[in-house]
N, C-alpha and C positions, 0 to 999 in steps of 0.2 A: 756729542753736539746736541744742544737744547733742539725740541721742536712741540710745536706745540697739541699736534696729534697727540704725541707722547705725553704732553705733558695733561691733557687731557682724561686720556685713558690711566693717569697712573692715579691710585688710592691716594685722600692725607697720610702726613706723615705722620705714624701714630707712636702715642710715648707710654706712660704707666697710667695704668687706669685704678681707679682705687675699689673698691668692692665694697658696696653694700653693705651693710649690716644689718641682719633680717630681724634681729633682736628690737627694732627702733620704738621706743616707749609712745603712746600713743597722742602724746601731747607734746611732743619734739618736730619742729620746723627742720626739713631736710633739703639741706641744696648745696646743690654741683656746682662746680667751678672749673676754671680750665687752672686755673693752677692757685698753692697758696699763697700769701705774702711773705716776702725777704724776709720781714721782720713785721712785729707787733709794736713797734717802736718808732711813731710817725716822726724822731728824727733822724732814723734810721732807713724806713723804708722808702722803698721807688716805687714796685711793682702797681700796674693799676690793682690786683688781687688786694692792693695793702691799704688801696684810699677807702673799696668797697668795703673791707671789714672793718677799719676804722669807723665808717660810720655807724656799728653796731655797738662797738665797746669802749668806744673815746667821745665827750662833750666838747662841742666846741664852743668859743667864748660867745659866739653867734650860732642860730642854728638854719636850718631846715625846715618850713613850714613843708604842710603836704603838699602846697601844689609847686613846691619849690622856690617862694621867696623867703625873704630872710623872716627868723621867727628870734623870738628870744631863748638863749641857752644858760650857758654859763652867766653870762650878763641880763637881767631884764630889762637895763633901757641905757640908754646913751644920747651922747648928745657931742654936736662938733661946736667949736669958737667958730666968734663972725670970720675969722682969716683964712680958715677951713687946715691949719696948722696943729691941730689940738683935738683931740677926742677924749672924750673922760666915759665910760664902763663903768654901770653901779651892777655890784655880782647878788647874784643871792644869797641872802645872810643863812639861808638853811642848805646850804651847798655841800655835798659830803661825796667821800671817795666813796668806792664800793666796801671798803675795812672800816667805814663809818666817821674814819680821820676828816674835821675839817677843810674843806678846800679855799685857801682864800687868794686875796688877792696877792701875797707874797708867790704864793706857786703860781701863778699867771706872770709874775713881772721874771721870774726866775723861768718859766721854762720858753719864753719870748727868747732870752740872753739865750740859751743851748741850745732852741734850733739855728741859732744864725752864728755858735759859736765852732768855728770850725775842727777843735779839740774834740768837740762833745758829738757832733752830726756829721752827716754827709750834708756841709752847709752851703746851701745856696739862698739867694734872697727872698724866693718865691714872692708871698704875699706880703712880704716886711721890706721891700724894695724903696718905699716911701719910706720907712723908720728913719726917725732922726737917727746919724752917726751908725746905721744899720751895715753901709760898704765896708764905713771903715773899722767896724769890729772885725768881718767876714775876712778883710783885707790881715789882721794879725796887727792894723794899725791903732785899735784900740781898743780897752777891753769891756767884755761883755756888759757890766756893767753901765758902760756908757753908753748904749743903746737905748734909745727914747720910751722907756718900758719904765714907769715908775708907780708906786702901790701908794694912795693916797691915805688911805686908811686900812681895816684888814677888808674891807669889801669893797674897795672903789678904785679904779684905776686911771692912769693918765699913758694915752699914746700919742707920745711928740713927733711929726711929720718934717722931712726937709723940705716938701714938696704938700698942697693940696691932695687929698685924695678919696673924691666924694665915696667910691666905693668899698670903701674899707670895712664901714659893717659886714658885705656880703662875701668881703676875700674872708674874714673873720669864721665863716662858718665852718672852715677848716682847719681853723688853729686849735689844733688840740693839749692841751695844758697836762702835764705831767704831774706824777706822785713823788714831789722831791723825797718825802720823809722814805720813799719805799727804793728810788732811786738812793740814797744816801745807804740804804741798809745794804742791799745787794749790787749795786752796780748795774753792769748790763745782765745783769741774769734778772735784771727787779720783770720783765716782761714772760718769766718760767710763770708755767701753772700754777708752782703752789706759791709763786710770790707776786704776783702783778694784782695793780691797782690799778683801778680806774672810773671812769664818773659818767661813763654813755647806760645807756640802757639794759648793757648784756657786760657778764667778763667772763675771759674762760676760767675754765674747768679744764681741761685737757687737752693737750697737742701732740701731732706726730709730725712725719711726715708727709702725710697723706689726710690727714683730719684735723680739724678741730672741733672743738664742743664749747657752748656759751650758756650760761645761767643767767637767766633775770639780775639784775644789780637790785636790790631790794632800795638804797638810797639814791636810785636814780631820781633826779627830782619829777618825771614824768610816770614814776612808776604802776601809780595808781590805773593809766591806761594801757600798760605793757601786756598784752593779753598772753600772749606764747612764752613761756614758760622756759623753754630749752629750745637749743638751734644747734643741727649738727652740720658740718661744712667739709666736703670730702672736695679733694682734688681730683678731678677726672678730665685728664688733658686732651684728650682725644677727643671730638668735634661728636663725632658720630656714637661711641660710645658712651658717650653724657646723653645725646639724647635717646638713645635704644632705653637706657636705665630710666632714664624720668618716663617714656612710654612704657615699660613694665612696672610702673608704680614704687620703683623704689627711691624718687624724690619730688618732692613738693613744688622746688622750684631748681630750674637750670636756666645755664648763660648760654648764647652763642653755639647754635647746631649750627651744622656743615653750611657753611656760605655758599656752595654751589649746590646743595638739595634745600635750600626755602622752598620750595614751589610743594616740592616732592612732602615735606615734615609740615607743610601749612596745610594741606588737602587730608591730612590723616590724622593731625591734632585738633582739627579745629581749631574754636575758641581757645584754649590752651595754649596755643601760640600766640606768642602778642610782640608785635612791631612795634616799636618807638620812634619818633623823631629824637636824635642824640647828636651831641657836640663833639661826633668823631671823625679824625682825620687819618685817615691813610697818604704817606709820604714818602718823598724819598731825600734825605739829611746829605749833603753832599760837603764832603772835607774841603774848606776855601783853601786850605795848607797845602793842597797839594798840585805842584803845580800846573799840569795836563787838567785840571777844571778849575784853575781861577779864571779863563775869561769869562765875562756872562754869556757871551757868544758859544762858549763850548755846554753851559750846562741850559741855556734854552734850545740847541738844538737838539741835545740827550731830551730833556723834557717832550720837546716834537715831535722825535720817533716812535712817543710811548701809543701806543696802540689801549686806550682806557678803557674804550665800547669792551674791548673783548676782555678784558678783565675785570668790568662791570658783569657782564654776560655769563661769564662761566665759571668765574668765585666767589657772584656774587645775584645769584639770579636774577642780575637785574633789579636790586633793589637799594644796590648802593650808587651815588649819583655823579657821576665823572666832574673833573671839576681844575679847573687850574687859580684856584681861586684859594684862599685859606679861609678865610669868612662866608660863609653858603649869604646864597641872596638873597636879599630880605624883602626885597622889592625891586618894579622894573626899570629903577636908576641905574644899576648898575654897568658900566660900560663894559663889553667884551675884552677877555685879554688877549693884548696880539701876541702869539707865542713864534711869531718869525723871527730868525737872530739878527741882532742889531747889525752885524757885522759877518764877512765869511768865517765861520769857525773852525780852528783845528780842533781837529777832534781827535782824544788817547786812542792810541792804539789798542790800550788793555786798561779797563777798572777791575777792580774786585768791588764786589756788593755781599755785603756782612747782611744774614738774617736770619731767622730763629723758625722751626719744622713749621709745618703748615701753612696754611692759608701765604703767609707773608713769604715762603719758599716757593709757593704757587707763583708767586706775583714775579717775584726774582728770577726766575725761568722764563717768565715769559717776556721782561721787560729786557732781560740776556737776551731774547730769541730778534726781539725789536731792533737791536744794537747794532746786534750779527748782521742785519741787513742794508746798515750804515758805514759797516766798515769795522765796528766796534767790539773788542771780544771781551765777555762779562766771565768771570771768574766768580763762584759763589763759592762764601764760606757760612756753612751755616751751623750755629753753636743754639746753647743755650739763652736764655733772656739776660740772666746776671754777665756773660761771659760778655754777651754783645754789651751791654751797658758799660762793662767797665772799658774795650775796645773802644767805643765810641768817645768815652770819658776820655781818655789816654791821645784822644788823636789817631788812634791805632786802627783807620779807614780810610777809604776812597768813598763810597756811596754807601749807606745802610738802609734799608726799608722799616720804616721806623710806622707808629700810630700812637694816638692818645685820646684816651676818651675820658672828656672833663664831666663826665658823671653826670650832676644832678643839676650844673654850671648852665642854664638853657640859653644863655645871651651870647648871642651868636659870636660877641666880640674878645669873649674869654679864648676863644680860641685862637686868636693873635695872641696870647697874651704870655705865651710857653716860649715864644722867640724873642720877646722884649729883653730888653738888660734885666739880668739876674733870672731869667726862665730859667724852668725845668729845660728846655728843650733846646735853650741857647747854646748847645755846644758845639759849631761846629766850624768855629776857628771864622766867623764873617765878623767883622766891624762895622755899622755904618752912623756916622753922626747924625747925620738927616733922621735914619730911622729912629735912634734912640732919644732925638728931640720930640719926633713926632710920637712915640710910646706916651714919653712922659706927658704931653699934652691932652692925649685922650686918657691918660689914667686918671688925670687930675680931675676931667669935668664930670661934674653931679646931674646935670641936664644929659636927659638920654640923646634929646634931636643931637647937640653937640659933639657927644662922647661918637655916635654914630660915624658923623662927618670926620673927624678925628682918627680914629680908627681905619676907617677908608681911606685916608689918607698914606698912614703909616704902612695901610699894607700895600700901597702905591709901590713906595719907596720900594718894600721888598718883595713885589715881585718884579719890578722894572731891574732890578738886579738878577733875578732868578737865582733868589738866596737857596732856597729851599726848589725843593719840582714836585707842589700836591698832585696828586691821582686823582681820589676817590674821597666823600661824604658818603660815612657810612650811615646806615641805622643800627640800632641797637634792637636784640630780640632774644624774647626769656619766654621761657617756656615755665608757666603759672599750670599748676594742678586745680582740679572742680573745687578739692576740699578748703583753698585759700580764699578768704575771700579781705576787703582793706585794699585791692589797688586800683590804680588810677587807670584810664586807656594813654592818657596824655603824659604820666611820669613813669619811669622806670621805676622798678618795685625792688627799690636798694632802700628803704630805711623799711627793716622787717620790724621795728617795733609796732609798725601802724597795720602790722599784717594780724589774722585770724584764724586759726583752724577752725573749719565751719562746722566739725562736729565735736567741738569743745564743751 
């Protein structure tokens, strides 16, 4: 039987810690991770682990400025038609892989077509949800080519739109363009050490299980300001172990110490600790398939009994912000959300709740222990990250505890944007037309006041459903060493090329 004494007094759950290498050359950026990416192959990868190192070795056709808006990348300027139908991308004419092979505009129209072609990716719409003809390549209804992706000359591109969509430059910063010539050579191995291409600031050098290593790209077009040299990247899953390592001085920078010792690792790191405002949601994904939680009545009184303060409080010291809301508040418009059920709920007898060691198995115990006191018995299965995703994928769930952290994404409204038609995060068997009118409607507007209203709107729709049950607005917090210096208080210190070793 869950209780939450218990679950209090028991340790994380801890997994493989990677070790150090005392050997680390003195000009090598070192940092910890809770774990690596699926793949090196942003049409391959999911893990958040995959977005953060993409933005070290992959250009996108948009980029990044430092304080997080759009800056120019792969493209230096662009421009929309009056009908807002049409985007035309002029690239840079000195654009080069890291093997020094041209990059032009044929590899930008060509690797558009493989992320959305479902032969070649794990394809979903993501950010090409507007693409003319973009569903129905996705669909097998037509092929890649016919997607609104067209090469106007070798540097200049055209993206045909079904739909308006002022914000396309800034979805763009994470479209990353592939090495067809290198892809054509090797296949899926073109992402091995000794054969991967790429156009970001860093490519590896080596890979394991447990590490990677990244060298300067010398034709990065930004190169000239790349200061650090080498970056070594170990996975160390364990909460508590990442951070002991980075206080013994064996790494530069780490993600994510123990969410219930903040208090305890901010008093003893000092300055070295640094808290973010972040675009992260802690949730719980609930199967509409299944039928003991398709009424909304049964999944907002599950939501009701969740006890949030204490799971604010003791996995998260208090410094992640309870919340039944998907979009945090931007201001004091916002109306409270009533979480009483529209209706008397029957409530399952039994769910199972899918989640993955740690923090999110914390949460699962205790949201179990909530249940229990409703009537409700929570059954956990708790797997790996790939295992759950592909569960999830499959339908093969009742409830999962799920989260997503949209990075460097700071507009509050990105974060609806994972359950809109074609999300990442759309999987979990809900339909709603209202909703996916009202998506498209805020995706379209270029006006913030608009897009705003819009957006608020659409999350109306979905939480008066209680599609989804949020918990918690995390923060985000990295533990930064004295010797780095290049980062922001206000951005998370995820683009290491602006980073410094201070006795360089």
């Amino acid at each position: 039987m869950f209780s939450r004494r218990a679950l209090i007094a028991a340790s994380a759950a801890t997994g493989l810690a990677a070790c150090a290498r005392t050997d680390t050359p003195a000009d090598m950026l070192r940092v910890a991770i809770e774990t690596l990416p699926d793949s090196l192959d942003p049409a391959l990868g999911e893990f958040a682990s995959a977005a953060l190192v993409y933005k070290q070795i992959h250009a996108g056709l948009t980029d990044y400025a430092p304080d997080g808006s759009v800056a120019p990348g792969i493209a230096t300027r662009w421009r929309v038609a009056p009908d807002g139908l049409s985007w035309v991308f002029a690239l840079r004419e000195d654009a080069r892989w890291s093997d020094s092979h041209p990059l032009t505009a044929d590899d930008v129209v060509w690797s558009a077509r493989r992320l959305v072609d479902p032969q070649q990716s794990f394809a979903n719409l993501g950010d090409f949800f507007a693409v003319a003809n973009a569903r129905a390549v996705l669909a097998g209804e037509m092929p890649p080519e016919a997607m609104g992706f067209t090469a106007l000359d070798d540097h200049t591109i055209e993206v045909r739109l079904d739909t308006p969509l002022g914000l396309l430059p800034t979805l763009m910063r994470e479209f990353y363009p592939f090495p067809r010539h290198a892809i054509d050579a090797h296949g899926r191995d073109w992402i091995r050490p000794e054969n991967i291409v790429t156009a970001g600031a860093y490519t590896v050098t080596a890979a394991s299980q447990m590490s990677l290593d990244l060298a300067k790209n010398p034709h990065y077009a930004g190169a000239a300001g790349v200061a650090i040299e080498r970056i070594r990247i170990d996975a160390v899953r364990d909460a508590g172990t990442r951070t002991r390592m980075f206080r013994a001085g064996e790494y530069d920078l780490a993600e994510k110490p123990p969410g219930n010792q903040i208090g305890y690792w901010r008093e003893r790191l000092g300055e070295r600790f640094r808290s973010f405002d972040a675009p992260i949601l802690r949730y719980l994904k609930v199967n509409h398939a299944r039928p003991g939680l398709a009424p909304p009545a049964t999944r907002q009184a599950l939501s009701a009994a969740i006890d949030r303060d204490f799971i604010a409080a003791n996995f998260f010291d208090n410094t992640a912000s309870i919340t039944h809301r998907i979009i945090p508040p931007t201001d004091g418009m916002m109306a409270p959300v009533d979480q009483r059920p529209t209706t008397d709920p029957a409530l399952p007898g039994r769910v199972e709740i899918r989640t993955v060691p740690g923090v999110s198995e914390q949460i699962a115990i205790a949201i179990a222990d909530d249940w229990r006191r409703i009537g409700v018995e929570a059954v956990l299965l708790v797997s790996y990250p790939t295992d759950l995703y592909q569960a999830v994928d499959s339908g093969d769930f009742d409830i999962a505890v799920a989260s997503f952290n949209r990075g460097l994404k700071a507009d509050p409204f990105f974060m609806l944007d994972p359950f809109g038609p074609g999300g990442f995060a759309a999987n979990f068997n809900w339909d709603s037309p209202d909703f996916a009118a009202a998506m498209e409607m805020a995706r379209r507007e270029s006006d913030p006041v608009v897009r705003a209203i819009a957006y608020r709107e659409a999350e109306r729709i979905l939480l008066a459903d209680q599609a989804v049950i949020p918990l918690l607005h995390e923060r985000a917090h990295w533990l930064v060493s004295d010797g780095i210096t290049g980062t922001r208080p206000d951005i998370q210190p995820m683009l290491w090329r602006d980073l410094e070793i201070a006795h360089l």
